[in-house]
C-alpha positions in Angstrom: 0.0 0.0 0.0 2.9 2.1 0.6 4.4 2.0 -2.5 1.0 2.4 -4.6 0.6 5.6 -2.6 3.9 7.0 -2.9 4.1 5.9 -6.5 2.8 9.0 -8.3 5.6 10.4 -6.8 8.8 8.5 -7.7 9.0 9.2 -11.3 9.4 5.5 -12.0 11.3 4.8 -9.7 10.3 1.6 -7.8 10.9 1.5 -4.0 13.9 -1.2 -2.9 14.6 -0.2 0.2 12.8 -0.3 3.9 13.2 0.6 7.5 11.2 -1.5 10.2 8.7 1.0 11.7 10.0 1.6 15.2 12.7 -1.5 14.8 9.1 -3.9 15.0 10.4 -6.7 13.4 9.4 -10.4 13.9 10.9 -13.2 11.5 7.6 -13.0 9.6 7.9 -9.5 8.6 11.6 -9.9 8.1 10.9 -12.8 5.6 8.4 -10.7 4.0 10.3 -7.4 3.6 13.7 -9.1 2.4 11.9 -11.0 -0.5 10.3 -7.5 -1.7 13.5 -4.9 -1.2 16.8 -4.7 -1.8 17.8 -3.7 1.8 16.0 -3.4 5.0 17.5 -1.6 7.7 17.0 -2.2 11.3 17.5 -0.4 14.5 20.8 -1.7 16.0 23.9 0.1 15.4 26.8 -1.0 13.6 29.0 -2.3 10.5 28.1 -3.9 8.2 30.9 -6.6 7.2 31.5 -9.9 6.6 28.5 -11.9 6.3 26.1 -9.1 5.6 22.2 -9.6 6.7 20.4 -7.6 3.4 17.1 -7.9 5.9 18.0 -6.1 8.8 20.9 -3.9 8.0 22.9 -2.3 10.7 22.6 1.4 11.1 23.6 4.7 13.1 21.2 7.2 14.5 21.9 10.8 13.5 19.9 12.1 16.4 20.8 15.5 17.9 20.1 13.7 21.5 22.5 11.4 21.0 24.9 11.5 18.3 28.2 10.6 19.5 30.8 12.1 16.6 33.5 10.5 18.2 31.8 7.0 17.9 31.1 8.5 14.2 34.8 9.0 13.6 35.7 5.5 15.1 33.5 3.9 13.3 34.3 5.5 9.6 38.1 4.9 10.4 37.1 1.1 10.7 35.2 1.2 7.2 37.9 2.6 5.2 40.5 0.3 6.0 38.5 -2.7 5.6 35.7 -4.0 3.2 33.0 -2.4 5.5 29.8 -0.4 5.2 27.9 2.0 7.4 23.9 3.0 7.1 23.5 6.2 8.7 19.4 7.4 9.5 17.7 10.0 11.0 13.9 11.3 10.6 14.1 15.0 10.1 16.6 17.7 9.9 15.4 20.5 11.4 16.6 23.7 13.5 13.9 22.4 16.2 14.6 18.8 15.7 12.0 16.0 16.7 13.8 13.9 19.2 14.1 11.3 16.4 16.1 13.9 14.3 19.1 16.1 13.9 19.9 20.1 13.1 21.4 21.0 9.8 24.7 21.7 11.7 24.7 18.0 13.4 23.9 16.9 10.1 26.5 18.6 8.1 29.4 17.6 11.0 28.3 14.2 10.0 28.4 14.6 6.3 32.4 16.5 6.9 33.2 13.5 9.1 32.1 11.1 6.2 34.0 13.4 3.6 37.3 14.1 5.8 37.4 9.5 6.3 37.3 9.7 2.5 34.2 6.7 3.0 32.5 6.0 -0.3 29.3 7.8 -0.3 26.5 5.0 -2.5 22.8 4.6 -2.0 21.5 1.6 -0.4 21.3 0.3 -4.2 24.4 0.7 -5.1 26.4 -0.9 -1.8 24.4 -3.8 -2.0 25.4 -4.3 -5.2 28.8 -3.9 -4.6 28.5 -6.1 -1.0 26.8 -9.1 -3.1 29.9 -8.5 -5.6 27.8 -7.4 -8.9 
């Protein structure tokens, strides 16, 4: 229903990836969203290396609460000198944030830190591609 509303919208674009709402995820659900997108990403943080799970993808909060740029820094330093990926999220970027979201300036310190590591920056697409070597 999502993507029939949303649609109009996309300029022909079909929808491949997904975030759980609120991490709610059971194995059903899981099963269900893998077989229809490219990537789902869940709601505990981390890398993605190794032997990647494309159905609930590791990912960092950008949230102005409780970003931690130092953990941000560690964790892109990690990435670039092995075969790694990161998902970053947040909900809105805003000078008012929602406490699920981040300020442009919080935002743009993460987008410097990503840019100063020299990290790759691909859509969810593209690094999956790459991950599942095509």
């Amino acid at each position: 229903r999502n993507a029939a509303c949303i649609e109009p919208y996309l300029d022909g674009h079909a929808m491949r990836s997904f975030a759980y709402p609120f991490g709610d995820m059971s194995p059903l659900r899981k099963l269900q969203a893998q077989t229809r997108f490219t990537t789902c990403r869940g709601n505990v943080a981390g890398i993605n290396a190794g032997k990647i799970d494309f159905g609930d993808l590791p990912a960092e909060r950008i949230y102005e609460q409780t970003i931690d740029h130092d953990r941000v820094a560690a964790l892109l330093r990690t990435i670039t000198v092995s075969p790694a990926g990161l998902v970053f999220y947040t909900h809105d970027v805003a000078e008012k944030p929602s406490p699920y979201g981040c300020s442009p300036g919080t935002f743009e310190r993460v987008v410097r830190q990503v840019k100063q590591a020299g990290a790759a920056v691909l859509t969810g697409r593209e690094a999956a591609a790459l991950a599942r070597g095509r």
